[in-house]
C-alpha positions, 0 to 999 in steps of 0.5 A, spaced: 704 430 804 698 427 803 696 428 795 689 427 796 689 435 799 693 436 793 688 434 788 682 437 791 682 444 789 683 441 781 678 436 781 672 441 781 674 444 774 675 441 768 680 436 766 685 441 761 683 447 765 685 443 772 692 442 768 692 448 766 692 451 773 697 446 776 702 448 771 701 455 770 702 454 778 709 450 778 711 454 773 710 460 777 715 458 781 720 455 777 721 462 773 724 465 778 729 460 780 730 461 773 730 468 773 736 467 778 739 462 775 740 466 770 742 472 772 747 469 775 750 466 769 750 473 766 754 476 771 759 470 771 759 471 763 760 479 765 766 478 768 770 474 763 767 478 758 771 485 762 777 480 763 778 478 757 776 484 752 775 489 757 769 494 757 770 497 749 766 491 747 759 491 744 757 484 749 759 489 754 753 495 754 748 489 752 750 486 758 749 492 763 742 492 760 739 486 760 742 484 767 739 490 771 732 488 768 733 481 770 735 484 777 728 488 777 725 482 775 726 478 781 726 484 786 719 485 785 717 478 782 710 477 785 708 485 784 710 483 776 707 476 776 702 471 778 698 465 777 693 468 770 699 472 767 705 467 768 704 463 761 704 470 757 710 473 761 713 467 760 712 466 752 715 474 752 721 471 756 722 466 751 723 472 746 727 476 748 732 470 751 731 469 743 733 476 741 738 477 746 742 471 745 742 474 737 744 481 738 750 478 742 751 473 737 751 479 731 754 483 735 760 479 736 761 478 728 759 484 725 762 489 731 766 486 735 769 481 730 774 486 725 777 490 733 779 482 734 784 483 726 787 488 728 794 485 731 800 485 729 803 484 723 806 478 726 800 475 729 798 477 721 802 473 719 801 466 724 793 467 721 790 461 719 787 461 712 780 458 712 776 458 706 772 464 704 764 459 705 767 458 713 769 464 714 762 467 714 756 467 718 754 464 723 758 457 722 760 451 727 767 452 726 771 457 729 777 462 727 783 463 731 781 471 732 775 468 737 769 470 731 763 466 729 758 465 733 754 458 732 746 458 730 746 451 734 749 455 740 744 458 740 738 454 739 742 449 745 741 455 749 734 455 747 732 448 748 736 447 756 731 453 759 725 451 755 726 444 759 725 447 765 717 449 764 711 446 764 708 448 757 703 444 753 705 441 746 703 447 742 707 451 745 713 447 745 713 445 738 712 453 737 718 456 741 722 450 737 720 453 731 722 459 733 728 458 737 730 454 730 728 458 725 730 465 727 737 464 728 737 461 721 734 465 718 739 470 721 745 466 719 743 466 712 741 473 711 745 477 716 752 473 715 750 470 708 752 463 710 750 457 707 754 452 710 750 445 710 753 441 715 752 447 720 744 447 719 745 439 720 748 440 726 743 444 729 738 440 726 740 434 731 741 438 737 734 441 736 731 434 734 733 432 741 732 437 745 725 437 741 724 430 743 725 430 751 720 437 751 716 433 748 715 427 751 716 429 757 710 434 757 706 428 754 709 423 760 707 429 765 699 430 762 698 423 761 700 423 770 697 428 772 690 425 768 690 419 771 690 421 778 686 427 776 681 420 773 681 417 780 680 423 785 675 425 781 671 419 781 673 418 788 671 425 791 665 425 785 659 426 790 663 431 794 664 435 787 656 434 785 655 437 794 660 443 792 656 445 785 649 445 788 651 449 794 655 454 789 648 454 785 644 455 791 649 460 793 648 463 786 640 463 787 640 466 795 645 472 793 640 474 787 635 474 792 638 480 796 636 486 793 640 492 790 647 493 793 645 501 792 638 504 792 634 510 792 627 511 794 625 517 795 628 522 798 632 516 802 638 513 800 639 506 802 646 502 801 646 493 804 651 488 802 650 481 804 657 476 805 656 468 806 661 465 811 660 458 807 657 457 800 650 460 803 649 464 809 644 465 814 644 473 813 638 477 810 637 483 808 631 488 804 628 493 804 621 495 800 617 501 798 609 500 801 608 507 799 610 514 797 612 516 804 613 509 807 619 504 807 619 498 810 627 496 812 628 488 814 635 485 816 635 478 820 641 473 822 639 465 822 642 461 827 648 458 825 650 458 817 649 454 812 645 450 808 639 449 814 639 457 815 639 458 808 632 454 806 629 458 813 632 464 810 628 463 803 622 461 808 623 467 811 624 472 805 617 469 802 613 471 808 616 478 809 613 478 802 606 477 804 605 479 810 607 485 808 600 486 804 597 485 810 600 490 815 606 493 816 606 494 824 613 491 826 610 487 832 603 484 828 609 483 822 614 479 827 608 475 830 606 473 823 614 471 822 615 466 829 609 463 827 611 460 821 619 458 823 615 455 828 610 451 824 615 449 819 620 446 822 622 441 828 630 442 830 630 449 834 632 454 829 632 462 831 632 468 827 634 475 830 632 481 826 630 488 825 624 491 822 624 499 821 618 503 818 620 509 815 614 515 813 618 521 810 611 525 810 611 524 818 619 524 819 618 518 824 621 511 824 617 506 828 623 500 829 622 493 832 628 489 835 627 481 835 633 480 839 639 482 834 643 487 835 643 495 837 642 499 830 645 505 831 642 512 829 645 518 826 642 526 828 644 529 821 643 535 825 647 534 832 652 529 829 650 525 834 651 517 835 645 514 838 645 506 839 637 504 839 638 497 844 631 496 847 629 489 843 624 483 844 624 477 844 628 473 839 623 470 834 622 462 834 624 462 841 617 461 844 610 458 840 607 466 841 609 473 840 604 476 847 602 483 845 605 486 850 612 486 846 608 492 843 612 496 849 619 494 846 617 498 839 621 504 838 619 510 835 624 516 833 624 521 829 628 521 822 630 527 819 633 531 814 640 528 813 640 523 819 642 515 817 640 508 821 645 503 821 643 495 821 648 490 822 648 482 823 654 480 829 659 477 823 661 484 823 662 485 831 665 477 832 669 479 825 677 476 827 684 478 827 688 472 825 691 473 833 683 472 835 683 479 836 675 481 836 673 487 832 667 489 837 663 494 838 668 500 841 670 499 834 665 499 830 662 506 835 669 509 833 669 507 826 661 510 826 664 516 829 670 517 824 665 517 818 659 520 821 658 525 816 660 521 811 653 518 806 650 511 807 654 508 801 661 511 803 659 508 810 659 502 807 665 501 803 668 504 809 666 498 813 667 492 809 674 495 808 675 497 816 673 489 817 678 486 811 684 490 813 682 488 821 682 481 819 688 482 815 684 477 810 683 471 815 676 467 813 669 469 815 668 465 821 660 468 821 656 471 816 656 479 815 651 484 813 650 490 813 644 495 811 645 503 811 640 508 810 639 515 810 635 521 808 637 526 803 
């Protein structure tokens, strides 16, 4: 395996977030072996237990819970646990492995134990006599009759299931003090027994137990630093590209407008997602009048850093041409001067710029080589797929006037809703490569035809998702939905 890998996806956070992240991740995994491990051991235990005592035991009911719940536990491990909650899960682990360990152990003693001394006056008679002090509490030495649960059993229980996990100093020097606190302070006021060399002797075991935790958590974060100090300054430049493109991220998608808005009598709803860390997707929409809305959505070839700087160039001009006029072709004709004035390397955009007047109930479009909106007859319930289109922008030095024919003027009533949309939709991939296309997309349109813009959105992006089955984007996806209440 190459660790390199390994490492890159910790060297762009913070060194104690980084180890953080990679221990909450090991112990992911090693708590449901743990889980396993011991529920298989309870289940041997169990057994004995019915062989030796039979089901007329305290031990016995305890067991046909615990067992049940950690089988629970397992079976539906990855619904219960993950990554941001597995240190708390375990903490809450470690505790009721503490109170499980002693309600057994003062079950034994207080329930238990008297059942054992009802014998037989023979074997009355064959009792050995111990002193009062070792016969209480829980004491390291053991009665015939089977009673007397150690504190170090306990606390050496404890200790072994605490060596499996990855857990800061902290934490271990605050489950050992739990671990060997609680089941003293039980012994002195539950069993009243004040046996010094019992607390010695677990002392020592919890000592040592303490000491391999211990060292072997600073020996692990002392290793994972020293690689975590090499890659990172090995990959440092890479790590300084990856924050400035999450920052330039950060700043295209503030760009981007309201994902809901309303103006007017119309109800606008639009999403735009990168495929990489900046997109070269656009969408806006802009109130010129009381009664006129401009809407605008473009696709920049390609995705990427490249596109995303023709992108911001692009949004800026639409900002100022539209002060000059709103006519779709003079508005393209101004956009391709630009994109071919400001850069060398053949860059074209498709895009769609619609003007929407509600006081004339009309719409007047025009399609520079992007895709075919669709228009929904809020009246008919009729699909319309609006598929004349000029030429795509950047792709010759002048606009001639005549593209003026390929405008499209359509009526846009009561309840009817345009649909704008960029090819990430269409080309959106199954993980057997299937494409999405537009029969899809037409029998999605048609299955929520009735449906407002914003619900039509979330509809869409949960149609794609769920098609995709979570592969990656391979293209840039945006959306724009408008309607008219």
């Amino acid at each position: 395996m190459d660790i390199s890998l390994f490492f890159d996806k910790y060297v762009t956070l913070q060194k104690e977030e980084a180890y953080s992240l990679h221990s909450d991740e090991k112990n992911y995994k090693i708590f449901r072996r743990v889980l396993i491990t011991i529920s298989i051991i309870l289940c041997i235990i169990f057994l004995i237990s019915i062989l030796e005592k039979g089901a007329n035991n305290t031990s016995f009911f305890v067991f046909l819970f615990v067992i049940p719940v950690i089988f629970l536990f397992i079976f539906l491990y990855r619904r219960i646990f993950n990554i941001s909650n597995i240190r708390k899960s375990i903490t809450y682990f470690f505790i009721s492995i503490l109170i499980f360990l002693c309600l057994i152990s003062i079950a034994s003693n207080l329930i238990d134990k008297p059942k054992h001394k009802e014998t037989t006056p023979a074997a009355e008679n064959k009792t050995m006599v111990i002193p009062e002090e070792t016969q209480e509490g829980l004491n390291i030495k053991v009665s015939e009759d089977g009673g007397g649960n150690s504190p170090e059993g306990i606390i050496f229980i404890f200790g072994i299931i605490l060596l499996f996990f990855r857990l800061s100093r902290n934490e271990i020097i605050q489950f050992y003090l739990m671990g060997f606190g609680i089941p003293v302070i039980i012994n002195l006021t539950v069993f009243k027994g004040y046996e010094i060399g019992g607390y010695i002797f677990s002392l020592i075991i919890s000592a040592i137990l303490f000491f391999i935790s211990y060292t072997t958590a600073v020996k692990r974060r002392k290793n994972f630093f020293r690689q975590f100090d090499f890659y990172h300054k090995k990959h440092f430049e890479n790590i300084r590209m990856k924050k400035e493109l999450d920052y330039a991220r950060d700043i295209q998608l503030s760009m981007l407008p309201e994902r809901e808005c309303i103006i007017g009598d119309l109800q606008i709803a639009g999403v735009s997602l990168p495929a990489s860390e900046v997109g070269g997707d656009y969408f806006d929409y802009f109130k010129i009048s009381d009664t006129q809305t401009a809407i605008f959505i473009c696709d920049v070839s390609g995705h990427g850093v490249a596109s995303a700087l023709l992108l911001s160039g692009l949004r800026s001009c639409m900002h100022l041409i539209l002060e000059e006029t709103t006519d779709p072709v003079s508005v393209f004709q101004k956009l391709n001067r630009m994109i071919r004035k400001t850069q060398n390397r053949k860059m074209f955009v498709t895009a769609v710029f619609a003007l929407i007047d509600t006081e004339k109930n009309l719409c007047r479009l025009f399609n520079a080589g992007h895709l075919p909106p669709y228009k929904i007859s809020g009246d008919s319930y009729e699909l319309l797929k609006l598929s004349k289109h000029g030429i795509t922008l950047g792709a010759v030095d002048k606009i001639e006037s005549f593209e003026q024919n390929k405008e499209i003027t359509f009526e846009f009533k009561k309840n009817d809703i345009l649909i704008l949309y960029t090819d990430g939709i269409v080309e959106g991939r199954s993980r057997n490569n299937t494409e999405y296309g537009f029969d899809r997309l037409e029998s999605f349109i048609y299955s929520n035809i009735e449906k407002k813009p914003k619900e039509i959105l979330d509809n869409l992006l949960n149609e794609v998702n769920k098609f995709s089955e979570g592969a990656s984007l391979i293209d840039d996806i945006s959306v724009l939905i408008i309607g008219r209440n």
